[in-house]
PyMOL Python script that loads the backbone (N, CA, C, O; Angstrom):
from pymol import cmd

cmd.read_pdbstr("""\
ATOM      1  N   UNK A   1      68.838 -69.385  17.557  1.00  0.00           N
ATOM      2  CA  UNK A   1      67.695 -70.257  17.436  1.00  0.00           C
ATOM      3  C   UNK A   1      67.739 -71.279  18.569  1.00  0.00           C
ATOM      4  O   UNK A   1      68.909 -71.600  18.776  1.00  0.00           O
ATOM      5  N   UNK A   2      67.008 -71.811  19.256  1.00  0.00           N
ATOM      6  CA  UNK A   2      66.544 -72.518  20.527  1.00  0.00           C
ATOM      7  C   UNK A   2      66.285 -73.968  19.944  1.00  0.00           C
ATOM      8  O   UNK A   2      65.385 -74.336  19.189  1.00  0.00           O
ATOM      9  N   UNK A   3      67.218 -74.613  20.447  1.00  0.00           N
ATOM     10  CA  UNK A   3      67.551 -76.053  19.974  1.00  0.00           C
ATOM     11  C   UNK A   3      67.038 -77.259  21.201  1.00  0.00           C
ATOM     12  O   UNK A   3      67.358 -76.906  22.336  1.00  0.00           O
ATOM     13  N   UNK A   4      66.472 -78.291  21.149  1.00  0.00           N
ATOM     14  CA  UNK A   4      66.201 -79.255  21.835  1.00  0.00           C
ATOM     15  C   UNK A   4      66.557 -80.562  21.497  1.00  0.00           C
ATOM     16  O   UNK A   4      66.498 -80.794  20.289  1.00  0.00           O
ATOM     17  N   UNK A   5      66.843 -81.309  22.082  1.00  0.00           N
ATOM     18  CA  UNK A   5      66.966 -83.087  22.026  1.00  0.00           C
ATOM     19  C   UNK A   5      65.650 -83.569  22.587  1.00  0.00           C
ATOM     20  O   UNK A   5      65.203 -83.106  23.636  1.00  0.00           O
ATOM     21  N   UNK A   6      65.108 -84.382  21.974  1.00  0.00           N
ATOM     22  CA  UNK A   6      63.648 -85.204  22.408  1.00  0.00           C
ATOM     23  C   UNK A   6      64.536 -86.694  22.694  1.00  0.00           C
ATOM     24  O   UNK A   6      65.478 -87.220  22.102  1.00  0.00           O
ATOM     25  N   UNK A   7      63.792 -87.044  23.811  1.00  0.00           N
ATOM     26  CA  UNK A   7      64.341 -88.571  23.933  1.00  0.00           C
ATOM     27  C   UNK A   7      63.093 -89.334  24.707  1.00  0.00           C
ATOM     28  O   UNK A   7      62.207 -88.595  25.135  1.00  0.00           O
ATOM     29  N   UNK A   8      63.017 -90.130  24.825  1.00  0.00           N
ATOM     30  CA  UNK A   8      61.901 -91.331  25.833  1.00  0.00           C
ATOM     31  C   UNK A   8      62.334 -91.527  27.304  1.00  0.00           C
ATOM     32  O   UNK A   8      63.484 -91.562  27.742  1.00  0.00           O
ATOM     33  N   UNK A   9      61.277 -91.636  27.909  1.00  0.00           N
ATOM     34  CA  UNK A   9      61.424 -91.343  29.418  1.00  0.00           C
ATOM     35  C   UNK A   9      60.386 -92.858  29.571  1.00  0.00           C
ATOM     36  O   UNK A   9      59.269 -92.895  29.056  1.00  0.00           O
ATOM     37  N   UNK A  10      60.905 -93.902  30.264  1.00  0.00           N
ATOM     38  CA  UNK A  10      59.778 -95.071  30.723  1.00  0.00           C
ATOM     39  C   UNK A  10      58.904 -94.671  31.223  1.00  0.00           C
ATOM     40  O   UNK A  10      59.056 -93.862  32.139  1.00  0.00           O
ATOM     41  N   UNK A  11      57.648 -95.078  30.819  1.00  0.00           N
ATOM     42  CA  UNK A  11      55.983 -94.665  31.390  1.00  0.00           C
ATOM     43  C   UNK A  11      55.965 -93.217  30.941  1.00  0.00           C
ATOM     44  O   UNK A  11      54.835 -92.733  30.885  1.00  0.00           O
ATOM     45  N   UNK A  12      56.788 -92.566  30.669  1.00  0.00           N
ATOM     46  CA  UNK A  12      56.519 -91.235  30.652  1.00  0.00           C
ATOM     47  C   UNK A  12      56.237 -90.627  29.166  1.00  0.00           C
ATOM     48  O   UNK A  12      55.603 -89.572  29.200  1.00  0.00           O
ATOM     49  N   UNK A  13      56.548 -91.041  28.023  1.00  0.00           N
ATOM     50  CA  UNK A  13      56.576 -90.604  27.279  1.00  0.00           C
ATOM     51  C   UNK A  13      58.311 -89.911  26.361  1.00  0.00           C
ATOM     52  O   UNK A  13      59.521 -90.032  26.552  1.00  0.00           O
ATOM     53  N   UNK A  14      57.504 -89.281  25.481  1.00  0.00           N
ATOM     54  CA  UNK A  14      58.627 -88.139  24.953  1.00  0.00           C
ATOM     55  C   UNK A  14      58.706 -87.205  25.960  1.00  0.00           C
ATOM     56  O   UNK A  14      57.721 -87.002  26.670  1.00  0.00           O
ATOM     57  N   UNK A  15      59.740 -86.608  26.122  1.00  0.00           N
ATOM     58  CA  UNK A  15      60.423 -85.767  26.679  1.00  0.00           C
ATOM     59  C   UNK A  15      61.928 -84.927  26.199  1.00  0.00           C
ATOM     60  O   UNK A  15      62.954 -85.435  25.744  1.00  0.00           O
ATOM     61  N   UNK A  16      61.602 -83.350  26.509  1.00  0.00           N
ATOM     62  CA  UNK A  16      62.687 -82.576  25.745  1.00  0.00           C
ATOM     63  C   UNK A  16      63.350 -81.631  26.949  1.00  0.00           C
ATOM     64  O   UNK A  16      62.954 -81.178  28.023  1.00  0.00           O
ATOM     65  N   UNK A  17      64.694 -81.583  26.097  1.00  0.00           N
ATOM     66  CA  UNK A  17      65.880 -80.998  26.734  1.00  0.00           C
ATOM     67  C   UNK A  17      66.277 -79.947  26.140  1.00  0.00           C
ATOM     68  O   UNK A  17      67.137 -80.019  25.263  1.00  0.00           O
ATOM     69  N   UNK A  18      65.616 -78.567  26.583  1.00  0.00           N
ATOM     70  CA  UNK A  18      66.504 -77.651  25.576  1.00  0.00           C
ATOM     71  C   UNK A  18      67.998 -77.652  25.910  1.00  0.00           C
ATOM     72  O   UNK A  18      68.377 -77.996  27.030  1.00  0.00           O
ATOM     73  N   UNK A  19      68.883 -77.257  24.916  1.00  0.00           N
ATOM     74  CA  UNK A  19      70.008 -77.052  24.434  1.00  0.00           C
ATOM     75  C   UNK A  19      70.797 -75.570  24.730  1.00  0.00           C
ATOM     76  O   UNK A  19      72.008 -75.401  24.593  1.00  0.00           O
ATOM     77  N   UNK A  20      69.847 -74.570  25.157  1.00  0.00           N
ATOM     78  CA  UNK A  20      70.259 -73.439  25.690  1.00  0.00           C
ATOM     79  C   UNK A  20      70.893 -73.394  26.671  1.00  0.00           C
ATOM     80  O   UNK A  20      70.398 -74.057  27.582  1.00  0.00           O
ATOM     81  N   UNK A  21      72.241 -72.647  27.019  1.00  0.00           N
ATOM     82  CA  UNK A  21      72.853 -72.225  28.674  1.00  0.00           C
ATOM     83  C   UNK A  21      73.338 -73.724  28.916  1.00  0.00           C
ATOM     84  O   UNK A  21      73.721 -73.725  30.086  1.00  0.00           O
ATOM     85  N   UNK A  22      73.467 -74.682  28.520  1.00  0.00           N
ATOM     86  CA  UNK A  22      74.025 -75.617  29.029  1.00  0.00           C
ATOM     87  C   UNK A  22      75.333 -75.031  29.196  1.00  0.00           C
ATOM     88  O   UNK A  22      75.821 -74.199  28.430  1.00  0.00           O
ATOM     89  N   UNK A  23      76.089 -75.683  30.632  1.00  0.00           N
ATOM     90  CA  UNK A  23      77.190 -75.601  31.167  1.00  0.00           C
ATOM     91  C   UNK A  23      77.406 -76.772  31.076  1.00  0.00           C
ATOM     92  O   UNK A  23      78.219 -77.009  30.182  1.00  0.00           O
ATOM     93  N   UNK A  24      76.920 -77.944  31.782  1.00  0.00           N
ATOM     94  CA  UNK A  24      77.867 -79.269  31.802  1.00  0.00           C
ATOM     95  C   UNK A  24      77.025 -80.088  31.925  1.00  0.00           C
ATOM     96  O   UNK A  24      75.879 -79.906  32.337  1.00  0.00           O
ATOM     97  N   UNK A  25      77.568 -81.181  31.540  1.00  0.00           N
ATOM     98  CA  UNK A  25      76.936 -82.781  31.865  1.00  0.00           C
ATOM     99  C   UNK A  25      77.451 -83.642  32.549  1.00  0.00           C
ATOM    100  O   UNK A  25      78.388 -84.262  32.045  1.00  0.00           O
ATOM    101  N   UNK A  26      77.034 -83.959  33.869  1.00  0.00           N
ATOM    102  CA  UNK A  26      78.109 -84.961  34.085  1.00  0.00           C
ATOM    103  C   UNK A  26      76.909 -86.669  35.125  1.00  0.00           C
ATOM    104  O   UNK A  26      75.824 -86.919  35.649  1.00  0.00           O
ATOM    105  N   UNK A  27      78.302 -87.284  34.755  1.00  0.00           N
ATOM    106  CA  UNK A  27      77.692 -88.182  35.327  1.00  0.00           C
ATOM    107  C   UNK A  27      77.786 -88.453  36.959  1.00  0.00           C
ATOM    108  O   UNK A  27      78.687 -89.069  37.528  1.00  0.00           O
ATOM    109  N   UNK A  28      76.232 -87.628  37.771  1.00  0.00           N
ATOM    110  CA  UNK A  28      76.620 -87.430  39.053  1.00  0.00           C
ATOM    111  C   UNK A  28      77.173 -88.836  40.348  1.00  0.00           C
ATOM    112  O   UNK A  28      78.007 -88.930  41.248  1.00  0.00           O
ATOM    113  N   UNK A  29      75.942 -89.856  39.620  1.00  0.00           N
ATOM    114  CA  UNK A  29      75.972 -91.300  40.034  1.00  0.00           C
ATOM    115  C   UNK A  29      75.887 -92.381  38.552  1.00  0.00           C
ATOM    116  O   UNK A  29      75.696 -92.178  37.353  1.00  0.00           O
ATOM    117  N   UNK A  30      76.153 -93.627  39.436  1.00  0.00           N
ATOM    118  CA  UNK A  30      76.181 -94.361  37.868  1.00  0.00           C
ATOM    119  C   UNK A  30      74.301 -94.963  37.857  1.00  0.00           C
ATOM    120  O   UNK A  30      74.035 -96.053  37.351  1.00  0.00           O
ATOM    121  N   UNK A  31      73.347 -94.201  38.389  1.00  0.00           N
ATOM    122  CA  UNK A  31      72.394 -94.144  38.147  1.00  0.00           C
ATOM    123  C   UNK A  31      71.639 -92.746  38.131  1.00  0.00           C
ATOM    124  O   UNK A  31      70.475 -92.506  38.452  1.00  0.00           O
ATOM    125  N   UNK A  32      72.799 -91.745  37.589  1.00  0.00           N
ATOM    126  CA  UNK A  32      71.739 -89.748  37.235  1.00  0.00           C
ATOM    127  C   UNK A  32      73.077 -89.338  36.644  1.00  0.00           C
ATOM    128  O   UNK A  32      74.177 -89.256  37.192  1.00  0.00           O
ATOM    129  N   UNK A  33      72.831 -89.179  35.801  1.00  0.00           N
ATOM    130  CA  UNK A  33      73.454 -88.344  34.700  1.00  0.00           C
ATOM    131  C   UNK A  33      72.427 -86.382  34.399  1.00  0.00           C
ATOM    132  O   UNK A  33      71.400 -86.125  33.770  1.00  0.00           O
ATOM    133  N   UNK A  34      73.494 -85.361  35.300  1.00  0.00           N
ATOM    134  CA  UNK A  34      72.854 -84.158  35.303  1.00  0.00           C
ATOM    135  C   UNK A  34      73.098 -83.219  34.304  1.00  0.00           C
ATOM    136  O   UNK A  34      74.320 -83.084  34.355  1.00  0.00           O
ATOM    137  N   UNK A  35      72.754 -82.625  33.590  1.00  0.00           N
ATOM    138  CA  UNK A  35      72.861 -81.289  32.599  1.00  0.00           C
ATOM    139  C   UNK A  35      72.399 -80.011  33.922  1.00  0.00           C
ATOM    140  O   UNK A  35      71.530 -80.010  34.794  1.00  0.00           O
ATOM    141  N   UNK A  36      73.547 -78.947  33.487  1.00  0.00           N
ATOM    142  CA  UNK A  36      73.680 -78.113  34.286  1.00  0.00           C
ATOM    143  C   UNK A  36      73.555 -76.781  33.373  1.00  0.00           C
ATOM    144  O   UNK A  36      74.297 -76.609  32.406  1.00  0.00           O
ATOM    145  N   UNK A  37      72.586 -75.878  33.745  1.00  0.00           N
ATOM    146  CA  UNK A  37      72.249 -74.591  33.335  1.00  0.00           C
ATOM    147  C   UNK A  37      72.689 -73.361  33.862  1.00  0.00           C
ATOM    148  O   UNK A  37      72.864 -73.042  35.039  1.00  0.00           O
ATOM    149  N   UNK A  38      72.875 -72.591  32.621  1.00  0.00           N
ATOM    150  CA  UNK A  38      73.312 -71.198  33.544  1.00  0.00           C
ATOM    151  C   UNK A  38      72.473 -70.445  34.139  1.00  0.00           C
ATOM    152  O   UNK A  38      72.935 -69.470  34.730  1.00  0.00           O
ATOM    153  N   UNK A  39      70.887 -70.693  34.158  1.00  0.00           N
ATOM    154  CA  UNK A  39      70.212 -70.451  34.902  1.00  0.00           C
ATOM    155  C   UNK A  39      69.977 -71.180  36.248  1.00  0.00           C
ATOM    156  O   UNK A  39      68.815 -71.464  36.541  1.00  0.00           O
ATOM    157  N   UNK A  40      70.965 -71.498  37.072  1.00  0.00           N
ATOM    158  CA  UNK A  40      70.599 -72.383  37.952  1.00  0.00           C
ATOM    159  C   UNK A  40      69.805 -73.318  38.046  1.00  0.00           C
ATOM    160  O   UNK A  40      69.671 -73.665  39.219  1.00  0.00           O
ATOM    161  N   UNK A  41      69.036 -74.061  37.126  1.00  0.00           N
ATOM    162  CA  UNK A  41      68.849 -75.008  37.192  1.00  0.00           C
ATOM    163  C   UNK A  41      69.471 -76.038  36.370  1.00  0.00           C
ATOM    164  O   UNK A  41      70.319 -75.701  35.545  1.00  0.00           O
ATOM    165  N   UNK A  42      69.010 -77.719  36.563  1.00  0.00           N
ATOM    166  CA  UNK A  42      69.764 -78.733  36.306  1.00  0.00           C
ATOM    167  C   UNK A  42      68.438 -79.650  35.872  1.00  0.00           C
ATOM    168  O   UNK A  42      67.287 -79.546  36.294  1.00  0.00           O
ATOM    169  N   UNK A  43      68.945 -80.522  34.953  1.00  0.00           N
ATOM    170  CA  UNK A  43      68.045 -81.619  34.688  1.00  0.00           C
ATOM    171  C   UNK A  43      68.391 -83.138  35.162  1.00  0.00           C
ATOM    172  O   UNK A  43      69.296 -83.716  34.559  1.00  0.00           O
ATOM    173  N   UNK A  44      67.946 -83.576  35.849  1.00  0.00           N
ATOM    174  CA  UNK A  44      68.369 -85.010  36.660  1.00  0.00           C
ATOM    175  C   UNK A  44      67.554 -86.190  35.616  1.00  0.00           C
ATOM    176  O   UNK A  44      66.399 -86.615  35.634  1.00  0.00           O
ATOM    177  N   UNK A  45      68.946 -86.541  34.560  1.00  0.00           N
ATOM    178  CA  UNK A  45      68.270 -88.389  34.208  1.00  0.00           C
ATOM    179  C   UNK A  45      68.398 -89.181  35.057  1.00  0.00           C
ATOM    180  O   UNK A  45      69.287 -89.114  35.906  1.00  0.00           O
ATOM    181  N   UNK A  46      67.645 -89.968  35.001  1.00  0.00           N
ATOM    182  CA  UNK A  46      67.679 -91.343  35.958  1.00  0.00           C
ATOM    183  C   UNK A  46      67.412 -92.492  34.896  1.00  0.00           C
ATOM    184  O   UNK A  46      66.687 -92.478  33.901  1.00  0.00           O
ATOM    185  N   UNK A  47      68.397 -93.708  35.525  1.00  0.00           N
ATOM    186  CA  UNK A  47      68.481 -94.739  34.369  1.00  0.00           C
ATOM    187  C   UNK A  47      69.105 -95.944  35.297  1.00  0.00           C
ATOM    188  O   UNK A  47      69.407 -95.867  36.488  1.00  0.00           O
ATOM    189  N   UNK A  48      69.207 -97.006  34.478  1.00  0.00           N
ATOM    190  CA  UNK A  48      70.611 -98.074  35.063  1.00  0.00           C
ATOM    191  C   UNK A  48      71.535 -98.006  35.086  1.00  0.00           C
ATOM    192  O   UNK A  48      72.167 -97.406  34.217  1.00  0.00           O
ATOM    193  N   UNK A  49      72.157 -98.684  36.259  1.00  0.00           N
ATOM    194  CA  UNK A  49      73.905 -98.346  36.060  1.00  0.00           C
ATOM    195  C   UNK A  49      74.491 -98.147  34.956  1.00  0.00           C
ATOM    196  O   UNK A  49      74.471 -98.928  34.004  1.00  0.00           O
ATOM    197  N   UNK A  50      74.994 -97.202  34.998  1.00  0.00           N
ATOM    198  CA  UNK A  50      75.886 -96.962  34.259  1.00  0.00           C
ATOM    199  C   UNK A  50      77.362 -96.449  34.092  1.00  0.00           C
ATOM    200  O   UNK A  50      77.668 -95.393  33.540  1.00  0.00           O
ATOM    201  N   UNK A  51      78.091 -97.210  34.563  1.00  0.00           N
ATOM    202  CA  UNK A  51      79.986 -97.302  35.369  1.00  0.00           C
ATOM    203  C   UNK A  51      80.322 -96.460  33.770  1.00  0.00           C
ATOM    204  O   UNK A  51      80.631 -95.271  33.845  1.00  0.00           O
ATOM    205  N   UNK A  52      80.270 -96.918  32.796  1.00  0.00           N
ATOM    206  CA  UNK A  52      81.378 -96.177  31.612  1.00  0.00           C
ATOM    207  C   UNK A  52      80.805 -94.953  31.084  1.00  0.00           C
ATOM    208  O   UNK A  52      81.311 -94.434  30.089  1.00  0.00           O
ATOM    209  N   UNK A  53      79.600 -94.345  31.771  1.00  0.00           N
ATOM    210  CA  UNK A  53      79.523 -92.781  31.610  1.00  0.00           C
ATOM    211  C   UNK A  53      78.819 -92.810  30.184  1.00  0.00           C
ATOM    212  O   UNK A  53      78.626 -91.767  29.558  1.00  0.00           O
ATOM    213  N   UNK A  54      78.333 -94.445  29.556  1.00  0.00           N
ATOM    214  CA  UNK A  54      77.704 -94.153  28.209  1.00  0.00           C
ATOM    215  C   UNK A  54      76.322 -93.009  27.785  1.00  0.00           C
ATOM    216  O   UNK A  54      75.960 -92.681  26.655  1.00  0.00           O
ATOM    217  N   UNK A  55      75.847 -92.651  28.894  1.00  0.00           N
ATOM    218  CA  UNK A  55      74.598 -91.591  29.074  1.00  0.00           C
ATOM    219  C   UNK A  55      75.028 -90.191  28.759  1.00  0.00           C
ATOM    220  O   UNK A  55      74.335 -89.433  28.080  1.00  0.00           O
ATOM    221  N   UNK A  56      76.438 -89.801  29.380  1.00  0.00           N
ATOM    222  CA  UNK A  56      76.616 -88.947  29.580  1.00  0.00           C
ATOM    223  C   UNK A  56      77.578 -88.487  27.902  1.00  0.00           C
ATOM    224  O   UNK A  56      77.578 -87.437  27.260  1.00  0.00           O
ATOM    225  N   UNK A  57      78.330 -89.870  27.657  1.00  0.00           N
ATOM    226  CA  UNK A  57      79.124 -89.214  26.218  1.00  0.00           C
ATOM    227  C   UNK A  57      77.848 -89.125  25.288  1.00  0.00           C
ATOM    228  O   UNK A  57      77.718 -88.076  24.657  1.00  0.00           O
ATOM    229  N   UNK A  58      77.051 -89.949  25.159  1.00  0.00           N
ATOM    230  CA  UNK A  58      75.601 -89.882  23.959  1.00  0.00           C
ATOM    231  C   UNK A  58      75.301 -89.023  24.240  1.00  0.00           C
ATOM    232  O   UNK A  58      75.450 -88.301  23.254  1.00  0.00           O
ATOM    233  N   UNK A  59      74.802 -88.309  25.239  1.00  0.00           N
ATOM    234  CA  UNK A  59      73.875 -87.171  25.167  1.00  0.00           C
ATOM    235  C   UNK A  59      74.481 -85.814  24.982  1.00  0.00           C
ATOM    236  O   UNK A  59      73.877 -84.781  24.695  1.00  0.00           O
ATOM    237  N   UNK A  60      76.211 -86.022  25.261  1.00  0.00           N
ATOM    238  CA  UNK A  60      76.727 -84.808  24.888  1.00  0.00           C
ATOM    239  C   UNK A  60      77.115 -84.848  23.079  1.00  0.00           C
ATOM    240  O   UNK A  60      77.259 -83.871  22.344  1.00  0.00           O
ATOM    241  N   UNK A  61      77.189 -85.957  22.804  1.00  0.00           N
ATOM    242  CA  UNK A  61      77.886 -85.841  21.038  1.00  0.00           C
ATOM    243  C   UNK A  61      76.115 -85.532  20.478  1.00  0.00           C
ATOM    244  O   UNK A  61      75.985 -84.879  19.442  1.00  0.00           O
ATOM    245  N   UNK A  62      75.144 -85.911  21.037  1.00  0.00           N
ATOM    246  CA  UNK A  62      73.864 -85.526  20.321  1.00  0.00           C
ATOM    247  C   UNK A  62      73.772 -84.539  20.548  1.00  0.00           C
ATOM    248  O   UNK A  62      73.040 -84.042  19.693  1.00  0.00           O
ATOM    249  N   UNK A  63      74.342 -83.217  21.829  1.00  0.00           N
ATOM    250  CA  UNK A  63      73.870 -81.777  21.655  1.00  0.00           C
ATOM    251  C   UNK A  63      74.944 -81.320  20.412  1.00  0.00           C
ATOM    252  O   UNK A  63      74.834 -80.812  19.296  1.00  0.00           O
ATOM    253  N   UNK A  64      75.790 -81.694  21.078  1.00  0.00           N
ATOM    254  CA  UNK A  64      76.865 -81.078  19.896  1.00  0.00           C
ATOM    255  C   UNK A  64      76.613 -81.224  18.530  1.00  0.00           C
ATOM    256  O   UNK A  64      76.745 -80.223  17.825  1.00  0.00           O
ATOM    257  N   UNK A  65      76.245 -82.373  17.980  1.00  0.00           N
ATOM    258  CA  UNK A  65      75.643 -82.907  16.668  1.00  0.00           C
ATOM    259  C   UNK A  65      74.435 -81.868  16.408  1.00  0.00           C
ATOM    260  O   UNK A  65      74.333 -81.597  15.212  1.00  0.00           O
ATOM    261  N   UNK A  66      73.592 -81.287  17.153  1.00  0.00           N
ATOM    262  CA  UNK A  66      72.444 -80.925  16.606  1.00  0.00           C
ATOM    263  C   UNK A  66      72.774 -78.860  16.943  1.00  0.00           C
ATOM    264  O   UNK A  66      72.155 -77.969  16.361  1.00  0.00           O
ATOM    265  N   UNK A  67      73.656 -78.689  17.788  1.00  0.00           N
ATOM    266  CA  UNK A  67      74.127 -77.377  17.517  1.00  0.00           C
ATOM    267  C   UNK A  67      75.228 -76.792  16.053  1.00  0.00           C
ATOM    268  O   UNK A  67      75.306 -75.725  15.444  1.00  0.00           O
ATOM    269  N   UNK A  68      76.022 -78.265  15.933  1.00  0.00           N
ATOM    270  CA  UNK A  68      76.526 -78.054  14.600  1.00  0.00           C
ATOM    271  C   UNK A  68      75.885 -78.510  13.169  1.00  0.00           C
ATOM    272  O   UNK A  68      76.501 -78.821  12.150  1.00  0.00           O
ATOM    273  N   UNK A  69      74.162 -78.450  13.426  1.00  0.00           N
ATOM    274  CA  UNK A  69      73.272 -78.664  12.431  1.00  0.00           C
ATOM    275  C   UNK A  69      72.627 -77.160  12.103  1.00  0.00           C
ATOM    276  O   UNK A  69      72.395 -76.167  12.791  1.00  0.00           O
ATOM    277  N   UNK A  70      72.454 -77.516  10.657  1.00  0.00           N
ATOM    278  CA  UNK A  70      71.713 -76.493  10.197  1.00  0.00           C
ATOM    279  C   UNK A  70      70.893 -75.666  11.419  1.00  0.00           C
ATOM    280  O   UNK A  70      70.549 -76.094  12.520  1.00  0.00           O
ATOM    281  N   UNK A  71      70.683 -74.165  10.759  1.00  0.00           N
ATOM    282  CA  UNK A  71      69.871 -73.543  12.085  1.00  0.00           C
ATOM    283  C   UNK A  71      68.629 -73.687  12.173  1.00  0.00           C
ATOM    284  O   UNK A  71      67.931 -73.498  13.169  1.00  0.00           O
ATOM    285  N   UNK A  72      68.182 -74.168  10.705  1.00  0.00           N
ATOM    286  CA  UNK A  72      66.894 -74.873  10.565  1.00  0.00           C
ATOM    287  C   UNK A  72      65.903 -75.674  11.552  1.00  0.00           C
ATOM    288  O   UNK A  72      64.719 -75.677  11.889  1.00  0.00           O
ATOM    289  N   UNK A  73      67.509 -76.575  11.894  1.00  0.00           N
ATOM    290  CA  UNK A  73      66.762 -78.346  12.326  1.00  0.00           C
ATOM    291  C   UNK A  73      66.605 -77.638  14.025  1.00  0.00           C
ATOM    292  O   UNK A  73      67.618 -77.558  14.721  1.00  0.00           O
ATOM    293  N   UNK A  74      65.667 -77.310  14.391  1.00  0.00           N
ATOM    294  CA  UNK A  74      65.626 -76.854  16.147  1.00  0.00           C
ATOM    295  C   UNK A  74      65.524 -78.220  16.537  1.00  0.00           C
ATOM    296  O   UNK A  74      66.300 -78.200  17.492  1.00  0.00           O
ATOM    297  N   UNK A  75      65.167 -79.232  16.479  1.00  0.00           N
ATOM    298  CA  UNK A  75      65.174 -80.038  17.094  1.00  0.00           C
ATOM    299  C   UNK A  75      65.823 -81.750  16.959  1.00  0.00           C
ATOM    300  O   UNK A  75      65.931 -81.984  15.756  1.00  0.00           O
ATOM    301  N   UNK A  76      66.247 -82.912  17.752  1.00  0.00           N
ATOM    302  CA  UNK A  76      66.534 -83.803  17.116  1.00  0.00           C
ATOM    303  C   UNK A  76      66.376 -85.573  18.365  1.00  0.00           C
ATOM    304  O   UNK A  76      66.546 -85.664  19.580  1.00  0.00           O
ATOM    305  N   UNK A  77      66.147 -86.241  17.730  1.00  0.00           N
ATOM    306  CA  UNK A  77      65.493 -87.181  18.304  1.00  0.00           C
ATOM    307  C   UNK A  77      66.918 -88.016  19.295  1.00  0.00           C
ATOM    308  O   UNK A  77      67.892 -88.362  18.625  1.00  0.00           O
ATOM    309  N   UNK A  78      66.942 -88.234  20.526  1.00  0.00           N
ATOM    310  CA  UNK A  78      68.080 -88.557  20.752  1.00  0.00           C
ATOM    311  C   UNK A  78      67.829 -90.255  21.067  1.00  0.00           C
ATOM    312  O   UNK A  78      66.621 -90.419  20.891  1.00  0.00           O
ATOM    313  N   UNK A  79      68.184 -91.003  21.287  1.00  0.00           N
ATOM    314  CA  UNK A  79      68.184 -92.633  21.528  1.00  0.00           C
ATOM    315  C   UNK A  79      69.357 -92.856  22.316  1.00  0.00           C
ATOM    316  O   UNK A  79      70.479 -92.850  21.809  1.00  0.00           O
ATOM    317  N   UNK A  80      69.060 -93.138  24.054  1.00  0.00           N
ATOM    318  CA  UNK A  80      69.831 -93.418  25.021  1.00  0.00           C
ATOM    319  C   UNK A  80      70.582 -94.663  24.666  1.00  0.00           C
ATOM    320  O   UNK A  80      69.958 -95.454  23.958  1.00  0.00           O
ATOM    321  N   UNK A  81      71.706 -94.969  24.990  1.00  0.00           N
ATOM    322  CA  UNK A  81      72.237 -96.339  25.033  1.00  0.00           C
ATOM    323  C   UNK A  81      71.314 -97.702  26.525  1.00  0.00           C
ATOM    324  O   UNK A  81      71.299 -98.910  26.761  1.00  0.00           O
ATOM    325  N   UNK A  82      70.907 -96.816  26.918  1.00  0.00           N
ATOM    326  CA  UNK A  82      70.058 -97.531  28.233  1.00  0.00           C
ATOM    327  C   UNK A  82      69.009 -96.584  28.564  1.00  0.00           C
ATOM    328  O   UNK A  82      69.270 -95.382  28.520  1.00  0.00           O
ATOM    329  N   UNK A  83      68.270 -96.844  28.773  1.00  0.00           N
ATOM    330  CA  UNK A  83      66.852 -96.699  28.913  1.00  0.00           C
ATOM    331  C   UNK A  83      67.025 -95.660  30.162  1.00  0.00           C
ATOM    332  O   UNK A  83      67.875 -95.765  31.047  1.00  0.00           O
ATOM    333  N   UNK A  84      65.642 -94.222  29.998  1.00  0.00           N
ATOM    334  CA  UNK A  84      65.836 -93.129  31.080  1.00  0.00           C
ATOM    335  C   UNK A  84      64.719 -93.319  31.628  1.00  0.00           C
ATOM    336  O   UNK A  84      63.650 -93.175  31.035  1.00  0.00           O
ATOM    337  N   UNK A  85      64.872 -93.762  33.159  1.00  0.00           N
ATOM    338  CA  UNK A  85      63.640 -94.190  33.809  1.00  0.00           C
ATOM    339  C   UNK A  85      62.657 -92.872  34.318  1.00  0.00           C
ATOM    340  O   UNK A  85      61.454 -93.063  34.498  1.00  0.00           O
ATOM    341  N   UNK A  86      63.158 -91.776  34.494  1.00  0.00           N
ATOM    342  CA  UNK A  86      62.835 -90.293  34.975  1.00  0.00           C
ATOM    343  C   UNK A  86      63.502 -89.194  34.518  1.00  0.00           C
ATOM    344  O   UNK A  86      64.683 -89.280  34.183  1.00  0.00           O
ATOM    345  N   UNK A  87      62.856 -88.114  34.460  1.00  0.00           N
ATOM    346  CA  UNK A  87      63.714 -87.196  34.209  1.00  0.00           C
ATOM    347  C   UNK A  87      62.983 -85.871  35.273  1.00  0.00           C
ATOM    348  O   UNK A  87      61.770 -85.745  35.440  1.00  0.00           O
ATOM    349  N   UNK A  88      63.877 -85.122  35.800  1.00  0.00           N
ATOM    350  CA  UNK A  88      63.351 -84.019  36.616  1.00  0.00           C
ATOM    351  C   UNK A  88      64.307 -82.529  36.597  1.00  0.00           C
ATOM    352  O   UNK A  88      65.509 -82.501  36.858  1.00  0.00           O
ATOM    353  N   UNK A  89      63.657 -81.600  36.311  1.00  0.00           N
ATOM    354  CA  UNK A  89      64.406 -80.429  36.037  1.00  0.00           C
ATOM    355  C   UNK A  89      63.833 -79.644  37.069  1.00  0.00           C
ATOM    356  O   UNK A  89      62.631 -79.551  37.316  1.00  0.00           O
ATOM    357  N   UNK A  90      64.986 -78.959  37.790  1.00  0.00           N
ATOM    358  CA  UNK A  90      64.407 -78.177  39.042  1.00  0.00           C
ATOM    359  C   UNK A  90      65.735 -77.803  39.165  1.00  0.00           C
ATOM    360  O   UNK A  90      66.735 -78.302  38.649  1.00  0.00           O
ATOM    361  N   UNK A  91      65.570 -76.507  40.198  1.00  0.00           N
ATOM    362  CA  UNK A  91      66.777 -75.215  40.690  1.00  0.00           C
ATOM    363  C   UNK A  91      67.732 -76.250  41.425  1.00  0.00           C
ATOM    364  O   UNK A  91      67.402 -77.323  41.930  1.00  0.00           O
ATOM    365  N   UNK A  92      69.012 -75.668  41.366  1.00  0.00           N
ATOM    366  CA  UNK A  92      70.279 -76.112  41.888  1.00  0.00           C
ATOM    367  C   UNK A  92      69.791 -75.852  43.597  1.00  0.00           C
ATOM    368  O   UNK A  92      70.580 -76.101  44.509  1.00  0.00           O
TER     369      UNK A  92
END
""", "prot")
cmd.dss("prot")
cmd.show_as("cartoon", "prot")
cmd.util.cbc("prot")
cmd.orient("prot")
């Protein structure tokens, strides 16, 4: 079943992250925190500094949290510790 995290993007609205093929998350700068796909592509957050990587542990205990949820729940609302000014998903 095809699982997503919804979270808020400034000016932008809701915005979703499927949960499929993820390989990794990491925090590339302390302003983009990337999710990495096995389809070659990547999703680039953009936010405020962030030195203690808090973007990157939240958003990984919320995939994990919502893959070890019922198979029911496809989806689940995530709430950044700091605010995601952009988000852009495009090929490696």
């Amino acid at each position: 079943m095809e699982k997503y995290i919804k979270f808020a993007v400034t000016a932008k609205g809701t915005q979703t992250l499927s949960l499929s093929d993820v390989t990794l998350i990491e925090c590339q700068t302390t302003t983009s925190t990337h999710v990495h796909y096995q389809v070659a592509q990547k999703a680039v957050l953009d936010h405020a500094a962030d030195a203690g990587q808090t973007i990157r542990e939240s958003l990984q205990n919320a995939m994990v949290a919502l893959h070890q949820s019922d198979w029911k729940q496809t989806s689940a609302d995530w709430i950044p510790p700091i605010a995601i000014t952009d988000v852009l998903v495009s090929p490696l």
